[in-house]
C-alpha positions as a printed Julia matrix, in Angstrom:
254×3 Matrix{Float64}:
  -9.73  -36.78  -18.65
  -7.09  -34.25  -16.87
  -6.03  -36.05  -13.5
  -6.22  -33.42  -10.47
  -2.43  -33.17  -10.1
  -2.1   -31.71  -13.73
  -5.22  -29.63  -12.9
  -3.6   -28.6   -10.09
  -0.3   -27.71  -11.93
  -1.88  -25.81  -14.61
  -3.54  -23.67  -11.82
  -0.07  -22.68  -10.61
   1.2   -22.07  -13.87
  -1.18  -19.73  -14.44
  -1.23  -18.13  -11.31
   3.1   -17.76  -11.89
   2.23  -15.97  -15.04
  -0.44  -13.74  -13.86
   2.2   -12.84  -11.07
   4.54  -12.2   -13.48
   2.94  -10.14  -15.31
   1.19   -7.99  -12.15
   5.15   -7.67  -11.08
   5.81   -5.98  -14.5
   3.1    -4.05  -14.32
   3.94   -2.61  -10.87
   7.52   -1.65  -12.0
   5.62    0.01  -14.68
   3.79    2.09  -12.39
   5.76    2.82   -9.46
   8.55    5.03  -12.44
   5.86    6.67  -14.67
   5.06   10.07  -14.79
   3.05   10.43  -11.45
   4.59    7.08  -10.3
   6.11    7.17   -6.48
   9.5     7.5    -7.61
   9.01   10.97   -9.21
   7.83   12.52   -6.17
  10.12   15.22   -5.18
   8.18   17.27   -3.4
   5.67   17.57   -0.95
   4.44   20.46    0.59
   1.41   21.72    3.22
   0.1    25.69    3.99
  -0.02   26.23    7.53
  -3.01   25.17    8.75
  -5.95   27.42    7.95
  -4.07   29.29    5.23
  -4.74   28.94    1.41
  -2.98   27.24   -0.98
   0.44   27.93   -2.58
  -0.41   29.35   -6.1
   0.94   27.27   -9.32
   3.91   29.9   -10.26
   5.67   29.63   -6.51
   4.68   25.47   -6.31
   6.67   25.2    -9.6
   9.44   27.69   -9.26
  12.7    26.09   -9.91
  11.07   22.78  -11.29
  10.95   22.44  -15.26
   8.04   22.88  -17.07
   7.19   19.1   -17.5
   7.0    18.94  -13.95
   3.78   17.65  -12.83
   1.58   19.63  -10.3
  -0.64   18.12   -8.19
  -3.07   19.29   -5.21
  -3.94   17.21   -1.89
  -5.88   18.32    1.26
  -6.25   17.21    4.58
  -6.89   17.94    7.98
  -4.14   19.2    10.45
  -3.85   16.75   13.17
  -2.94   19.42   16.3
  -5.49   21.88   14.79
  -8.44   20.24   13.13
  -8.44   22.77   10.42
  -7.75   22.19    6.62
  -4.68   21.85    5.02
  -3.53   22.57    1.42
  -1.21   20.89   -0.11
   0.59   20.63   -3.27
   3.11   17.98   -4.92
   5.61   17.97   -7.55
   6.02   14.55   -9.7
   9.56   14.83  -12.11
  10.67   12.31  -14.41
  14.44   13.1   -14.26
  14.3    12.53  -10.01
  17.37   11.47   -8.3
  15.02    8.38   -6.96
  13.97    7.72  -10.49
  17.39    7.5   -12.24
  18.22    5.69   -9.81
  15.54    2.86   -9.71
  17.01   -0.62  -10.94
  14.27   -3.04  -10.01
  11.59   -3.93   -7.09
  12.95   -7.21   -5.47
  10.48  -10.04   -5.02
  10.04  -13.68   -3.93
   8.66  -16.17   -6.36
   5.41  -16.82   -6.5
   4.05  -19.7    -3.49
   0.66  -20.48   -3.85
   1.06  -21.21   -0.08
   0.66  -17.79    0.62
  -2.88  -17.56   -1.31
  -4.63  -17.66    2.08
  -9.08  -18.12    2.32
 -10.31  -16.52    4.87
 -12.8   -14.52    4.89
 -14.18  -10.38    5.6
 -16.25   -9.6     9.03
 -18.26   -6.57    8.22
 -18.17   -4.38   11.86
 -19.28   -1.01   11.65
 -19.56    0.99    8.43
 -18.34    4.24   10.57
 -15.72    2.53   12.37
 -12.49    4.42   12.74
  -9.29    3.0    13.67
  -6.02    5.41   14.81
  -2.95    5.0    12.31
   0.17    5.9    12.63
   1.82    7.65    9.56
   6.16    7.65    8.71
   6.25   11.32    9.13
   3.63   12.53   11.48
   6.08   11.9    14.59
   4.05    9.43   16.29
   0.94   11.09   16.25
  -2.27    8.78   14.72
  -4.71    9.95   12.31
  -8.4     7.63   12.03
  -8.87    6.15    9.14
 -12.43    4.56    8.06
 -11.84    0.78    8.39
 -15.29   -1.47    8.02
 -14.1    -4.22    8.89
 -11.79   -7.12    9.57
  -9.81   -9.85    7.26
  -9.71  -12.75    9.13
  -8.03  -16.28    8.55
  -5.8   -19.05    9.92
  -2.05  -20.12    9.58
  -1.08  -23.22   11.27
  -4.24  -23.64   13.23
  -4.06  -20.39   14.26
  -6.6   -17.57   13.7
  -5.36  -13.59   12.37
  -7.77  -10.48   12.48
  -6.15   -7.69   10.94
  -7.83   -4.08   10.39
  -7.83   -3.42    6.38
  -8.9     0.21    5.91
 -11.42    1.33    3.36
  -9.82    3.26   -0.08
 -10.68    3.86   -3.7
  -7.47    2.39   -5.71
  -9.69    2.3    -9.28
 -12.68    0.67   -7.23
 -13.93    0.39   -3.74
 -10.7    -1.57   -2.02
  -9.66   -2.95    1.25
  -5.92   -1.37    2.38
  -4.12   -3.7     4.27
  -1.38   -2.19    5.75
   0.83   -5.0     7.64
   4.01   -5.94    8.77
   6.22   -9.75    9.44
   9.61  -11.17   10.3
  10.96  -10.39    7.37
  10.62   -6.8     7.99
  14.1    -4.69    8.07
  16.16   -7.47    7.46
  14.35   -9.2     4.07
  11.74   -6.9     3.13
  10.51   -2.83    3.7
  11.18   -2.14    7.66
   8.07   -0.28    7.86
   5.77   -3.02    7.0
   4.07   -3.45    3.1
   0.85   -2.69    1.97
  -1.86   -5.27    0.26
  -5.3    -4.54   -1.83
  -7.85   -6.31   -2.12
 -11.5    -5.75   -4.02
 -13.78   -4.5    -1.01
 -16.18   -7.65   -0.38
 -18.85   -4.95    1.68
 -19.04   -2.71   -1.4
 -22.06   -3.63   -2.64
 -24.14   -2.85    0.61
 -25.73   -6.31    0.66
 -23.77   -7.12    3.94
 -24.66   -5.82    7.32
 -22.3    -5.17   10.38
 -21.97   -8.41   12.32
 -22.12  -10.45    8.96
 -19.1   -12.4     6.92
 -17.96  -12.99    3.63
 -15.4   -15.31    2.08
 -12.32  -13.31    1.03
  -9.0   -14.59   -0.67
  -5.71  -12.96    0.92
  -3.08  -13.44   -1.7
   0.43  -12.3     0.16
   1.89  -12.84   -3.44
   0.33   -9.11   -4.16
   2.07   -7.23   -0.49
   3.82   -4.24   -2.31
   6.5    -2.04   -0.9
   4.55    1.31    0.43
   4.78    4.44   -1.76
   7.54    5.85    1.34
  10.01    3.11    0.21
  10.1     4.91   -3.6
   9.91    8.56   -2.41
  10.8    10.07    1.36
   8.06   12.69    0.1
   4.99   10.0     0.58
   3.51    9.8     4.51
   2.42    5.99    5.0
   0.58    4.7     7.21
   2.4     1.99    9.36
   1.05   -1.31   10.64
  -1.11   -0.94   14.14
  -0.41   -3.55   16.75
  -3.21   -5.97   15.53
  -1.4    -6.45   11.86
   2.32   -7.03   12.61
   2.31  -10.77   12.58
   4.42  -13.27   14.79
   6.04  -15.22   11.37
   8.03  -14.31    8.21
   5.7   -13.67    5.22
   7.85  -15.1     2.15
   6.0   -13.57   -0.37
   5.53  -10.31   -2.63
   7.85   -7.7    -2.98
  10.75   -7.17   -0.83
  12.51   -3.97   -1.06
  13.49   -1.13   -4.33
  17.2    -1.51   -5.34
  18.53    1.37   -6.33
  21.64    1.84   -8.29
  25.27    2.62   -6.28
  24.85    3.83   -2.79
  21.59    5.97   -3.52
  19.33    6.33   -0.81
  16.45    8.03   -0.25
């Protein structure tokens, strides 16, 4: 019979490897072809107006350059935006890129807690890196809640689609500026309310693994607009965990 200390060690192993091989996988992603570091370009119409065609979005960008539309709403206005993006391989940001620097997995930081359901339409004001303090709402259903040291956390975790219904936690820590991204990291989790079976008011046990905080999209590309941590999820403590910061070749900076 396996005692509970070697159950418990194979546990960790497994969970090392697992995070080992998500941390490859995100380097992976973060330089392919429409990975945050090949973002070069991002640009909006004026409010109202159409959209740039393909031939003036491309000119001066090779033809592997990868086109890609976006929309939104102005937030002065209220009226549409179109937008457009250009993705290159060969970006300064790109060639660049060395590595993502991380901490080591701690099961520590594998948190149960669990997800209060509020108000399917609730909307919560965000600020994003490049919209010069002004907030946009974004739909967020609910709250993650749990406890470190006896004490209890809620923190807002907007609702996304990132390949399945997920929770967007967008948060920030001590070790912000000085150890890890200054503008806080991001964390995804499967959405626990997307099956409709809960209803506002109820709860749901929810793992928050801090091993999985990523640097934002901004800290690849100065082309990505991220939304930064609200009041409620900058936390009082250093969270040792995840990814710290990209290191980039030389002195390149983005």
């Amino acid at each position: 019979m396996v005692s509970t200390s070697a159950s418990a060690a194979a546990s960790v192993s497994s969970a090392e490897s697992d995070y080992r091989a998500w941390a490859a996988y995100r380097r992976e992603s973060v330089a392919a072809p429409q990975g945050s570091l090949a973002l070069v370009l991002t640009h909006w119409s004026a409010p109202g107006e159409p959209a740039v065609d393909d031939e003036t979005a491309r000119a001066g960008h090779p033809v592997d350059a990868l086109l890609t539309r976006l929309q939104r709403t102005d937030i002065e206005t209220g009226l549409p935006q179109e937008g457009y993006r250009i993705w290159r391989q060969d970006s300064p940001a790109n060639e660049a890129f060395e590595d993502i620097e991380r901490w080591e997995y701690d099961p520590a930081w594998v948190i149960e807690g669990r997800f209060e359901l509020v108000d399917e339409d609730r909307v919560v004001p965000f600020e994003h890196i490049k919209d010069g303090g002004a907030t946009r709402g974004l739909p967020v259903s609910g709250d993650l809640v749990f406890e470190i040291d006896g004490t209890e956390y809620r923190l807002a975790a907007f609702d996304t689609n990132y390949g399945g219904p997920k929770l967007h936690l967008v948060f920030g820590d001590q070790t912000n500026g000085a150890e890890s991204y200054g503008a806080g990291r991001f964390l995804f989790l499967d959405h626990p309310g997307a099956t409709g079976d809960l209803a506002p008011g109820d709860s749901t046990p929810v793992t928050v693994d801090f091993n999985r905080a990523v640097v934002p999209p901004c800290g690849f590309s100065n082309q990505m607009n991220c939304p930064l941590p609200p009041l409620q999820n900058r936390l009082p403590f250093p969270v040792r965990a995840g990814e710290k910061k990209v290191r980039f070749a030389g002195d390149f900076s983005l």
